[in-house]
C-alpha positions as CSV (number, residue, x, y, z in Angstrom):
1,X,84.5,123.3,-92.0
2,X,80.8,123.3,-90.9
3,X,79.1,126.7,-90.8
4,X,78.0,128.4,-87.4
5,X,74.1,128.5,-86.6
6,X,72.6,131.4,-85.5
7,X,70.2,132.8,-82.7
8,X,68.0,135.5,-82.8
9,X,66.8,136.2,-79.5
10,X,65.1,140.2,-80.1
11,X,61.6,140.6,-81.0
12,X,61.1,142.7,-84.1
13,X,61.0,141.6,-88.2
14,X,63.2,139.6,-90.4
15,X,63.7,140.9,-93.9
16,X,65.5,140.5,-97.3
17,X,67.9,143.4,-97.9
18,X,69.1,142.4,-101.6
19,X,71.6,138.6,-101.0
20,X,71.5,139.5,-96.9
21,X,68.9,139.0,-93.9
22,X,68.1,142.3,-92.2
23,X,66.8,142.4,-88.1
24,X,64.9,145.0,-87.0
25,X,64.3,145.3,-83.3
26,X,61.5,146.6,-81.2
27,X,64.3,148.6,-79.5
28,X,65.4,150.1,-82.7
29,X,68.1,148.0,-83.7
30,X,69.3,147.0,-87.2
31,X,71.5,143.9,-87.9
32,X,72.7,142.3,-91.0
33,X,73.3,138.6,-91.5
34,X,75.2,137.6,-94.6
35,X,73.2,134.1,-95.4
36,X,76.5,132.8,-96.8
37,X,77.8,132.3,-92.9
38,X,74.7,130.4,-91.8
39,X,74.2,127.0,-91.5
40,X,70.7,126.9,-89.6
41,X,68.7,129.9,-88.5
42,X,66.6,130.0,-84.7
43,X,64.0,132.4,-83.6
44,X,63.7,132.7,-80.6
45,X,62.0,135.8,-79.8
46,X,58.4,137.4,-81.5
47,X,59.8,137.7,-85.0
48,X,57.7,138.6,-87.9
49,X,59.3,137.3,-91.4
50,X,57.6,137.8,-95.2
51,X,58.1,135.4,-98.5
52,X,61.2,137.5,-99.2
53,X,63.1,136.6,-96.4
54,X,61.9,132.9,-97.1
55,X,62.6,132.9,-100.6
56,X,66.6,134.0,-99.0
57,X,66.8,130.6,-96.8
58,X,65.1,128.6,-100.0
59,X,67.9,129.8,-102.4
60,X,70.2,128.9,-99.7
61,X,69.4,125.9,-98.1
62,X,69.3,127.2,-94.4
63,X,66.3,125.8,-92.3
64,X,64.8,128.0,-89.7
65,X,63.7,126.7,-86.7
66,X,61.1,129.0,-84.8
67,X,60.6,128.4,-80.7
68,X,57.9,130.5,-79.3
69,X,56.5,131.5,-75.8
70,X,59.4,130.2,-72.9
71,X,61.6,129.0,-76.3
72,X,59.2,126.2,-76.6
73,X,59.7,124.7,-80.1
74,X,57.0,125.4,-82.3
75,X,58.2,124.1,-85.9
76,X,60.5,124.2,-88.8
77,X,60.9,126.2,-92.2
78,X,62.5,123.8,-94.5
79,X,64.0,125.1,-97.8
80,X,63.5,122.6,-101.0
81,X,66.2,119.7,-100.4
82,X,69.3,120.2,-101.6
83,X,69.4,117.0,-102.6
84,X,66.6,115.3,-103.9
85,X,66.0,111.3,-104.9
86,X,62.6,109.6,-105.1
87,X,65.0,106.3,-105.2
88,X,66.1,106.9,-101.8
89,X,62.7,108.0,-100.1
90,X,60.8,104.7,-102.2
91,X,63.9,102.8,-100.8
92,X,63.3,104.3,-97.0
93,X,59.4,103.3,-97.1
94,X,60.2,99.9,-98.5
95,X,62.9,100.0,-95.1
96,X,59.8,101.1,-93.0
97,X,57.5,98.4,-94.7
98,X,59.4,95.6,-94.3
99,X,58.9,94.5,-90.9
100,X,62.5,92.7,-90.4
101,X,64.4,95.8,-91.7
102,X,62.7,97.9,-89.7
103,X,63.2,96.4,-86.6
104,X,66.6,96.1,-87.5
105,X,67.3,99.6,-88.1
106,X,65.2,100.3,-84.4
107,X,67.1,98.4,-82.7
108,X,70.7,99.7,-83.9
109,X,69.3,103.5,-82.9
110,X,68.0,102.0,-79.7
111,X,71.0,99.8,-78.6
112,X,73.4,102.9,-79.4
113,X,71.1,105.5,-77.5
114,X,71.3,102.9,-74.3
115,X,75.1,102.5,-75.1
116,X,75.5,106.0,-75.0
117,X,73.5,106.5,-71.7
118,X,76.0,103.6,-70.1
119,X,78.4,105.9,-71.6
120,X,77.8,108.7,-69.6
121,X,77.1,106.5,-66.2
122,X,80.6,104.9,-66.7
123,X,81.7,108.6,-66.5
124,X,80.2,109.4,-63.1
125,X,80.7,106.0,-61.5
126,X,82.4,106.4,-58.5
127,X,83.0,110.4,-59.1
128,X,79.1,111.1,-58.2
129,X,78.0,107.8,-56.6
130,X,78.2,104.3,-57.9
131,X,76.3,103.5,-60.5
132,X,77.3,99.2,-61.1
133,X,73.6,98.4,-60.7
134,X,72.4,100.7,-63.2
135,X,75.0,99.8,-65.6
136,X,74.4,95.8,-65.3
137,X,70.8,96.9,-65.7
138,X,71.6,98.9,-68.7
139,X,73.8,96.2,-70.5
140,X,71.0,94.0,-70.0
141,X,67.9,96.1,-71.6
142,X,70.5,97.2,-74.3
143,X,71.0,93.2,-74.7
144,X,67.1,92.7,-74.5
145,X,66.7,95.4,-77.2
146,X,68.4,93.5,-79.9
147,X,66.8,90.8,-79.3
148,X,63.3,92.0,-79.3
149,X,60.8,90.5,-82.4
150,X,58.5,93.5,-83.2
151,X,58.8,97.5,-82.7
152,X,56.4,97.8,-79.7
153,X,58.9,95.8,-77.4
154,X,61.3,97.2,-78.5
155,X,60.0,100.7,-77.5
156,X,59.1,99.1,-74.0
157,X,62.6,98.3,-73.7
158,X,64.0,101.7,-74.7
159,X,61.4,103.3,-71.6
160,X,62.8,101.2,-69.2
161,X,66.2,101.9,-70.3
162,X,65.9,105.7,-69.4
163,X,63.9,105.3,-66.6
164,X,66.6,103.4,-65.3
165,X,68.7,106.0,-66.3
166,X,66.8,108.9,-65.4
167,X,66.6,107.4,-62.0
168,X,70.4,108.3,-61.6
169,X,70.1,111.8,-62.0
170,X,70.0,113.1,-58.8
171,X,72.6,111.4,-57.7
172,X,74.8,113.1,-60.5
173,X,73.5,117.0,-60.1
174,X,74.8,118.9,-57.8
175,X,72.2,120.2,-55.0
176,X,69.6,121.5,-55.0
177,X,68.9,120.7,-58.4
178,X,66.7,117.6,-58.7
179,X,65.3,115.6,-61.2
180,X,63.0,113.3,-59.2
181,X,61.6,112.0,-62.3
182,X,61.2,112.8,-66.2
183,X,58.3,115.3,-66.9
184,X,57.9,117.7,-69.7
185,X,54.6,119.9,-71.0
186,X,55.4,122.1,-68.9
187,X,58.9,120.3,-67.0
188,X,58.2,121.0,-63.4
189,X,61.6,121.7,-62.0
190,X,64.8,123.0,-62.7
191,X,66.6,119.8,-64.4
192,X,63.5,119.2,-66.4
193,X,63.4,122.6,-67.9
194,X,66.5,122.1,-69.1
195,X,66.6,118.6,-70.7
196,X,63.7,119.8,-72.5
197,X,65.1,122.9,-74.1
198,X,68.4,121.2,-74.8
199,X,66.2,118.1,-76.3
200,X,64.3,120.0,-78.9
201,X,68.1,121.9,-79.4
202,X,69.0,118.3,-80.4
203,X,65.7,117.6,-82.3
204,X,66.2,120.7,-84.8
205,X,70.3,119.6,-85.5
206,X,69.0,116.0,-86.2
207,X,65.9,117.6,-88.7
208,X,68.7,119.9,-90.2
209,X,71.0,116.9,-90.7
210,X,68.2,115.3,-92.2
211,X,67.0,118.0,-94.8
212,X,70.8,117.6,-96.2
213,X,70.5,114.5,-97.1
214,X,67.4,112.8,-99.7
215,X,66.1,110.8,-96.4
216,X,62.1,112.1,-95.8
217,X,62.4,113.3,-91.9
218,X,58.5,111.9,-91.5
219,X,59.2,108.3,-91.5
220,X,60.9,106.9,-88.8
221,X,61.6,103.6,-87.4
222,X,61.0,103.3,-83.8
223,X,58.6,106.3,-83.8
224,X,55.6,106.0,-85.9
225,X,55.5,108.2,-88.6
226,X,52.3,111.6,-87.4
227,X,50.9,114.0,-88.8
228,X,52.9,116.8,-86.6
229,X,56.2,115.3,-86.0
230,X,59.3,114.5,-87.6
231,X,59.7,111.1,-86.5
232,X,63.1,110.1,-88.6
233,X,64.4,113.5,-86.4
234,X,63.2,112.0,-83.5
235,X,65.0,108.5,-83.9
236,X,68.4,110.3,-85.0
237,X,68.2,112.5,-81.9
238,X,67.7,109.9,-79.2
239,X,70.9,108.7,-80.0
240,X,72.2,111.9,-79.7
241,X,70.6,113.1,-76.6
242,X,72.6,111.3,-74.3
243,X,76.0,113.1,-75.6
244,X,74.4,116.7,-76.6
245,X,71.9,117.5,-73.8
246,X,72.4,115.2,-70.3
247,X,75.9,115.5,-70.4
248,X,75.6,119.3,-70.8
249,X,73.0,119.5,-68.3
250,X,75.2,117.8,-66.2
251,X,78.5,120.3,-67.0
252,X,76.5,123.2,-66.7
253,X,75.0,122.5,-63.2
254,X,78.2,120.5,-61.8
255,X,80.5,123.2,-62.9
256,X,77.6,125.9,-61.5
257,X,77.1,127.8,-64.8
258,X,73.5,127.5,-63.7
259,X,71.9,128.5,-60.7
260,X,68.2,128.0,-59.5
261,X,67.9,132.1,-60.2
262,X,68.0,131.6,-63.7
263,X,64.9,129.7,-63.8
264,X,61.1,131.3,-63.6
265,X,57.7,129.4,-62.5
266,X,55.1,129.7,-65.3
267,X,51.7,128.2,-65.4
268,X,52.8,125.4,-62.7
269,X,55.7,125.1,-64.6
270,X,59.3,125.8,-65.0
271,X,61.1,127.0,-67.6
272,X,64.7,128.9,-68.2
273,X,65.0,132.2,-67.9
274,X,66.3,134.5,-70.6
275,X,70.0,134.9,-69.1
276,X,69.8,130.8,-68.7
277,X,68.7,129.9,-71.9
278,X,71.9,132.0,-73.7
279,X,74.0,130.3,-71.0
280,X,72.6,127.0,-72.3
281,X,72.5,127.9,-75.8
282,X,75.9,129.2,-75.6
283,X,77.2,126.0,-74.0
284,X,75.6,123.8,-76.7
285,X,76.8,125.9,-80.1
286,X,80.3,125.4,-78.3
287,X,79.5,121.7,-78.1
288,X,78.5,120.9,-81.9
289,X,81.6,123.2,-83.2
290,X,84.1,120.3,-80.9
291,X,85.3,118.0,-83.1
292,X,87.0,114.4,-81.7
293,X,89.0,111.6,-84.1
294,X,86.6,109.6,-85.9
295,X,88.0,106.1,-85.7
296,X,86.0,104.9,-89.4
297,X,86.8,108.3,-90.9
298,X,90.1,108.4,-89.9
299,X,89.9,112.1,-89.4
300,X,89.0,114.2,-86.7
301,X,84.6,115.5,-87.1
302,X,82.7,118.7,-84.9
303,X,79.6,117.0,-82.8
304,X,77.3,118.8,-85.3
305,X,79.3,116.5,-88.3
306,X,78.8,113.4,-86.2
307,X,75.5,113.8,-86.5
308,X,75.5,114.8,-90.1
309,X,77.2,111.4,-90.6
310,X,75.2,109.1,-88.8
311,X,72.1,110.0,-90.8
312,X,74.2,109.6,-94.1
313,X,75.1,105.8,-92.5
314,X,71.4,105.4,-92.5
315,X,70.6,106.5,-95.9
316,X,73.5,104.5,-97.4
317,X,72.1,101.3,-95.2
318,X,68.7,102.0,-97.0
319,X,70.3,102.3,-100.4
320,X,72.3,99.6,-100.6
321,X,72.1,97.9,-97.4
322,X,75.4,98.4,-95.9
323,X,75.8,98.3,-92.3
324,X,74.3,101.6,-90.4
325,X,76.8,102.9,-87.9
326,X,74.6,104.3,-85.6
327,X,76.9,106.8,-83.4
328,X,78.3,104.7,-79.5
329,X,80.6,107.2,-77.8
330,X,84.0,106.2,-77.9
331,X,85.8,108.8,-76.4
């Protein structure tokens, strides 16, 4: 059984007390957090941590993901791997390198990200409009993407797809939230604010997955590999946004969860206020912990294992060249 993550939302200071974290609030507040119980740590809120407290997530393998001002993410803590293997990082570059393996692996992550936003359009067909346009039009690009010949169509391919996609969005959420169309740095409406905090919610469960394995999260396939950016976490979770953050966005607002009053305008932007973001965040931690039968595994997996799997699929692929199962909804 996977472990929980946790969020810390209160400003104050993180600090070792002997084998436990310790949280002092601004409000006076003391909490202890046995590291044994955490799989991932998030900071949400104006924390101030010393090499101690490091030094506890490094002996224990828990990455801490830190999201500053309006819980926009500002970058990772990563412990030393727990599993380390030049072998399979020289393997992954030669992967990169190799222009026909490369592409390969691109288009497997692209054709199951477009699979997986069919998936969810199949869903709403007919219960939120009809969608057979979109789909045909989806089937097509997914088509088109496998049999693209070099990684720059391939990513012109994969922006059509989701602006095809995206373009169905209003039609799915229930009034008066909107999309209108995809815009992040700062989003500009209610829907955007929240595909782009659950997005960089699915960004840090892909660079988590990744750590546990010997995979280097800097070199990616479709994106190309930056000096800021985790681009390996990047590929894994466009697969996986689809299934973790639209069809929560779409739950949440459908099933009224959220309402417009838990959003606040900011600099010409808009972001989640702090009673939506815990609605959100509490929505998606119930989301990993689900588990469904795994048809290959022939057992049944939580969402945050499905994840953990398809990056091991990819690191056996680059080892010894098996097929990668890059994760299509099924259920």
């Amino acid at each position: 059984m996977t472990k929980p993550n946790h969020h810390i939302f209160a400003d104050g200071e993180l600090s070792r007390n002997e084998g436990t974290l310790r949280i002092d609030t601004l409000d006076g507040e003391t909490e202890y957090l046995p590291i044994e119980s955490i799989d991932t740590l998030y900071l949400h809120g104006q924390i101030d941590f010393n090499t101690r407290a490091l030094g506890l997530l490094n002996e224990h393998n828990v990455p801490l993901h830190i999201f500053g001002w309006k819980d926009y993410y500002r970058g990772s803590y990563l412990p030393k791997r727990g599993q380390v293997s030049g072998n399979t990082v020289v393997e992954q570059v030669r992967a990169y390198d190799n222009l026909d393996r490369r592409l390969q692996i691109g288009q497997t992550i692209i054709e199951a990200s477009i699979h997986n936003m069919r998936a969810n359009l199949r869903y709403y067909n007919d219960r939120q409009g009809n969608f057979s346009t979109e789909l045909e039009d989806l089937e097509e690009l997914k088509n088109s993407a496998a049999g693209t010949t070099d990684i720059n169509e391939l990513r012109s391919v994969e922006g059509r797809a989701r602006k095809t996609y995206y373009g169905c969005f209003d039609r799915i959420l229930r009034s008066p939230f909107t999309l209108t169309q995809r815009k992040y740095n700062p989003p500009t409406n209610e829907a955007n604010a929240v595909i782009s905090f659950l997005n960089g919610m699915v960004y840090t469960t892909s660079v988590s997955a990744i750590r546990k394995t010997a995979l280097d999260p800097t070199v990616g396939f479709v994106h190309e590999p930056g000096e800021r950016r985790f681009t390996l976490s990047l590929d894994i979770a466009d697969i996986f946004k689809p299934i973790l953050a639209d069809r929560l966005l779409f739950r949440l607002v459908n099933r009224k969860q959220l309402s417009i009053d838990d959003f606040e305008e900011e600099l010409e932007g808009c972001l989640l206020d702090e009673k939506g973001r815990m609605t959100v965040l509490e929505e998606f931690e119930e989301t990993l912990d689900k588990t469904i039968d795994h048809p290959r595994l022939n057992r049944k997996v939580s969402f945050k294992t499905l994840v953990q799997t398809d990056v091991y699929s990819l690191k056996k692929h680059v080892l010894t060249d098996e097929p990668y199962h890059a994760t299509e909804r099924w259920w």
